[in-house]
C-alpha positions in Angstrom: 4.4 -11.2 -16.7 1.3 -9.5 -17.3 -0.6 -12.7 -15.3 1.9 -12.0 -12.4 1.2 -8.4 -11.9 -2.6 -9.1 -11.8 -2.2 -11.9 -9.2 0.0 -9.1 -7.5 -2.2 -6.5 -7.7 -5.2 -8.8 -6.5 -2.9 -9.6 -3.5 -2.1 -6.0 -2.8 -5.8 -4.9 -3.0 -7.4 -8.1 -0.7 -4.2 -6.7 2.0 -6.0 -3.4 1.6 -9.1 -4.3 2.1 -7.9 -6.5 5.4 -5.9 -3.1 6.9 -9.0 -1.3 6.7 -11.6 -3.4 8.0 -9.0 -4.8 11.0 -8.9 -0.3 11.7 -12.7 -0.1 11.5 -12.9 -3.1 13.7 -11.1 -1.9 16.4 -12.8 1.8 16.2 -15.6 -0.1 17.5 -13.4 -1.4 20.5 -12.0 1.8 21.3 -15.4 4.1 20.7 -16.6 1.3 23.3 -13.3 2.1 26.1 -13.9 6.0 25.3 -17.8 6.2 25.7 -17.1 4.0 29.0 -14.7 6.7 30.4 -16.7 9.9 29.3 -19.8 8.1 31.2 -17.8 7.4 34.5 -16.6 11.3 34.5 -19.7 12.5 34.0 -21.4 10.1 36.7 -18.7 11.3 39.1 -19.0 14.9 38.6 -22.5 15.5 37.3 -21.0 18.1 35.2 -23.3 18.8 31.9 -20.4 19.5 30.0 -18.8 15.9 30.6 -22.7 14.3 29.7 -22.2 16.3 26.4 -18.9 15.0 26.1 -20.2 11.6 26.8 -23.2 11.4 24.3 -21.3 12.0 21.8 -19.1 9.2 22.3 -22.4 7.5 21.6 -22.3 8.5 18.3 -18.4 7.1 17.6 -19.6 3.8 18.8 -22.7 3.3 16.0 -21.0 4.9 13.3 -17.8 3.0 14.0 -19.8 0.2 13.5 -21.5 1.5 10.3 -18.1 2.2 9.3 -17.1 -1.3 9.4 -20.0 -2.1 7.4 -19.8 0.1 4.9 -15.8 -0.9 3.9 -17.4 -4.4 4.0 -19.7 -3.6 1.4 -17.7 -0.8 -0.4 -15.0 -4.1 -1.4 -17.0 -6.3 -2.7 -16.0 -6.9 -6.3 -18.9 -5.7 -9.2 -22.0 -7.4 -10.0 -24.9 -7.7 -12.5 -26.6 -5.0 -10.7 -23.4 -3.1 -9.7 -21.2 -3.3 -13.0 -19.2 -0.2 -11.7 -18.7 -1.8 -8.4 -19.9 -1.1 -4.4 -17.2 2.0 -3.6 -20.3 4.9 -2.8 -21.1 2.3 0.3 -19.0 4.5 2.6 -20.1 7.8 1.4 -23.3 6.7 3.4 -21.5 6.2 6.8 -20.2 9.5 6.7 -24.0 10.5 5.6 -25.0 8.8 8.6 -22.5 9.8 11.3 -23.4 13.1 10.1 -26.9 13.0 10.7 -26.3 11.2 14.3 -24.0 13.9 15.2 -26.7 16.2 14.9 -29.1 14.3 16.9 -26.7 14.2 19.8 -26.3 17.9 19.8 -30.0 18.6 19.8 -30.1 16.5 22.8 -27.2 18.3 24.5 -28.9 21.5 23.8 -32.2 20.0 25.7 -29.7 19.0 28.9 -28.3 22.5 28.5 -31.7 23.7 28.7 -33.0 22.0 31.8 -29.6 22.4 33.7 -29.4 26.8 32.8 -32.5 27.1 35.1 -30.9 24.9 37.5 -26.9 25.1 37.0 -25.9 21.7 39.4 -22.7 21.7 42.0 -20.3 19.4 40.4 -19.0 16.6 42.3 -15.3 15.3 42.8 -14.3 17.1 39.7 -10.9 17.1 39.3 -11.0 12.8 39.4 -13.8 12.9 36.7 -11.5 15.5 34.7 -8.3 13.1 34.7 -10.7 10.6 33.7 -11.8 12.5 30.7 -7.8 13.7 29.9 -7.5 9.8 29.5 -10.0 9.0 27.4 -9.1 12.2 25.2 -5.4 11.5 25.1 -6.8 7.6 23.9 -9.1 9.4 20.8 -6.2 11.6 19.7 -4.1 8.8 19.1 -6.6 6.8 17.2 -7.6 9.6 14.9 -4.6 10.1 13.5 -4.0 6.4 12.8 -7.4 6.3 11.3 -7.1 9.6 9.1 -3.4 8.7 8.1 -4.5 5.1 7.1 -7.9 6.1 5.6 -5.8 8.8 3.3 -3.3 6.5 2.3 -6.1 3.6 1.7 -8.3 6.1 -0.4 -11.3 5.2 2.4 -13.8 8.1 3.0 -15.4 6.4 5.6 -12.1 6.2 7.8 -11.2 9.8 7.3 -14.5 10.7 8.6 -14.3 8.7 11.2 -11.5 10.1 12.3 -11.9 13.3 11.7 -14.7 12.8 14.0 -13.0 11.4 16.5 -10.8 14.6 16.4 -13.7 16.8 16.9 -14.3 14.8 19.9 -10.9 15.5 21.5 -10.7 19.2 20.6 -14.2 19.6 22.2 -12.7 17.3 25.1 -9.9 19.8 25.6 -12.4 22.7 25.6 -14.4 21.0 28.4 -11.9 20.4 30.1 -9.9 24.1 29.9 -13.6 25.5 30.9 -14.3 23.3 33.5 -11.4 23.6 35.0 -12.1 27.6 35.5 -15.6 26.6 36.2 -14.0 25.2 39.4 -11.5 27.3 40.3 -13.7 30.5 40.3 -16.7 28.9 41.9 -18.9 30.0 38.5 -20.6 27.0 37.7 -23.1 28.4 35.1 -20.1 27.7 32.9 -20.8 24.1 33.5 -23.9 24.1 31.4 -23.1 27.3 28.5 -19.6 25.0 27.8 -22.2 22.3 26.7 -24.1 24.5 24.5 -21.0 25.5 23.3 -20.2 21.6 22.3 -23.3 21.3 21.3 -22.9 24.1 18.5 -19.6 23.0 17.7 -20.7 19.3 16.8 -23.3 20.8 14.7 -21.6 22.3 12.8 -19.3 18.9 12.3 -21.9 17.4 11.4 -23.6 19.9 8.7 -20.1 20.0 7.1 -19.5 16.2 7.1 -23.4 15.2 5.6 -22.2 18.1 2.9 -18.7 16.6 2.0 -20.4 13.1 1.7 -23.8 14.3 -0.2 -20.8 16.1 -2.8 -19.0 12.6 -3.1 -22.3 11.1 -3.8 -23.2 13.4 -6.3 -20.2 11.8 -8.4 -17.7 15.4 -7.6 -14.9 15.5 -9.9 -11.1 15.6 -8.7 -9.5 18.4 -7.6 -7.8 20.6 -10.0 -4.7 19.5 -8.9 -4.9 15.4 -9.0 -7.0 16.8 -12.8 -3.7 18.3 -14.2 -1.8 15.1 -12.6 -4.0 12.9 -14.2 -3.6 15.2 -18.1 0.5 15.2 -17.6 0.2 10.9 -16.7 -1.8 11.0 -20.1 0.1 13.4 -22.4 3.4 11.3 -21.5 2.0 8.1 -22.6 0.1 9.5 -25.3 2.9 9.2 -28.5 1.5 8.0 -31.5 -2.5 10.1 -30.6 -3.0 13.0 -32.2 -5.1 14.3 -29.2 -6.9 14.2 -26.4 -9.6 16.2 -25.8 -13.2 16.0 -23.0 -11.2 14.5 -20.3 -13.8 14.1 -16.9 -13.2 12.7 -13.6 -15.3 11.3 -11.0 -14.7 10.0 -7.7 -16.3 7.2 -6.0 -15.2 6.3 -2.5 -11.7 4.3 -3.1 -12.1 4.8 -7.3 -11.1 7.4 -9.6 -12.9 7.1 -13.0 -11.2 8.6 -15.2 -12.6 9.1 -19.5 -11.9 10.7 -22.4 -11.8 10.8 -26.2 -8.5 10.1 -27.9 -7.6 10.7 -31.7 -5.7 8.9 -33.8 -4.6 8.8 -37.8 -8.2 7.6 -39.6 -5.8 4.6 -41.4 -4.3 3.2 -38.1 -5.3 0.2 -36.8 -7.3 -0.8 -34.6 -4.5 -3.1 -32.9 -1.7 0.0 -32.9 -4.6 2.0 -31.1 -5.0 -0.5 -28.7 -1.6 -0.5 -27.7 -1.6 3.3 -27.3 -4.7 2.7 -25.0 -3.2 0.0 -22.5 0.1 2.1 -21.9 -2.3 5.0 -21.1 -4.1 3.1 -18.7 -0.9 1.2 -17.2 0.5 4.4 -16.5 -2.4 6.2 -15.0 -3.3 2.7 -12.8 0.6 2.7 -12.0 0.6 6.5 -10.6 -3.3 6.4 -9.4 -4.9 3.8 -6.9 -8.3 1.9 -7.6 -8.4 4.2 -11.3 -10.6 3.2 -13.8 -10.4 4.4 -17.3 -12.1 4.8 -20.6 -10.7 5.4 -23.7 -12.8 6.0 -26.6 -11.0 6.3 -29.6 -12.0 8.8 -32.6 -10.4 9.3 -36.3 -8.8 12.5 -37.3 -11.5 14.4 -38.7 -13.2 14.5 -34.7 -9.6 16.3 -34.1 -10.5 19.8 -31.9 -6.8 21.4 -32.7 -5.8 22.7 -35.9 -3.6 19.9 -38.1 -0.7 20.2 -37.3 -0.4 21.0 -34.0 1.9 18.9 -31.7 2.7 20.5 -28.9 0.3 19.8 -26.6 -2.4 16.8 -27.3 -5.3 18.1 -25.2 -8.1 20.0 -26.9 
């Protein structure tokens, strides 16, 4: 039985792994379709606010493709010189989409710039505005598919992706609201302050996204939520411990490292311990995805509570 799960369990994981790079695959494809689209609206128009719109798509099509490299990576199965495995790899595509996103919206600001002295006429705009509404409507779509899936996979570097993504529409939508009235009350100094505007908002994407990824690379814990989940899993499976006590947490990418100290009677054995220690862990990795737990195992005098207490086994 026990061989069966595994085999099962190493089939559900390489399924996984297949769903998620076949999504970061065709990111590329569509961040390709998208960027194409932005770049014909703005060449129609000449608008600065559908340029801003535009080089930011830029930005979806490399780290789309960092994406794709990073799940690569973040799958393959520990090493000699990665015992605990490759799952950070994605924390540094959000890292880097980050940083690019910031790029981009210093070099909007430097358009924005040039084109406030200068504000241009735009040309055919209400064809390079449908054009946009299509390519927006197209990146709504996918980021939902790719935050759903990157949730339910446990993938950081899909989530950011497409919470990217989303950024992009709602800054689509804005262009387009603004440029709209831009052209229907002849003011087209809005043209270039709704780029700035994008500009500031991507900015700000990107500081908070580096700063999400930077926290999962500095090993954050779980939430306290998923951490009192994770004590209930454990104090149900726990008969036969006398407690439980320094319980931590740490997240990496996919995995949830989970460890903590565990005491039992100083004359059990080392076998009946053992047993306590695999239900432990075969509940946690039934309720948990891609867990990984330690158990280390104390006698009774390394006991925090007072003897005699049973109620609850953490200390």
């Amino acid at each position: 039985m026990a061989a069966t799960e595994d085999m099962t369990t190493v089939a559900a994981k390489a399924a996984a792994k297949r769903r998620i790079a076949s999504l970061a695959f065709w990111s590329i494809v569509i961040a390709f379709l998208v960027m194409g689209l932005k770049f014909v609206a703005w060449r129609i128009t000449g608008s600065v606010a559908l340029y801003s719109d535009a080089l930011e798509s830029i930005v979806n099509v490399i780290t789309a493709a960092a994406a794709l490299w990073a799940i690569r990576i973040s799958h393959k199965p520990a090493d000699s010189d990665h015992p605990f495995g490759h799952h950070k790899a994605e924390y540094f595509s959000a890292v880097l989409e980050g940083v690019l996103i910031v790029v981009a919206a210093m070099l909007i600001i430097a358009k924005v710039w040039q084109s406030l002295q200068n504000p241009p006429v735009l040309e055919q705009p209400w064809q390079g505005l449908m054009i946009n509404a299509g390519a927006a409507v197209v990146n709504a779509v996918w980021a939902l598919v790719l935050i759903r899936n990157g949730r339910a996979e446990r993938s950081p570097a899909l989530v950011a992706d497409g919470q990217h993504i989303m950024t992009d529409v709602l800054t689509s939508v804005g262009v387009i609201v603004g440029l709209v009235g831009a052209v229907m009350t002849g003011w087209h100094i809005l043209d270039p302050l709704l780029a700035l505007l994008v500009a500031l908002n991507i900015l700000y994407q990107g500081w908070k996204l580096t700063g999400e990824s930077l926290s999962g690379l500095m090993d954050r814990a779980v939430d306290t939520q998923e951490h009192m989940r994770i004590r209930d899993i454990i104090s149900a499976n726990s008969k036969g411990a006398l407690e439980v006590h320094d319980l931590k947490t740490r997240i990496a990418g996919r995995a949830t490292f989970i460890e903590f100290h565990m005491v039992v009677d100083a004359d059990m054995t080392v076998g009946d311990s053992h047993v306590i220690c695999d239900r432990i862990e075969d509940a946690l990795k039934a309720e948990i995805p891609s867990v990984r737990v330690t158990i280390h195992v104390e006698p009774d005098d390394e006991a925090k509570l007072p003897k005699g207490t049973t109620a609850v086994p953490f200390a």
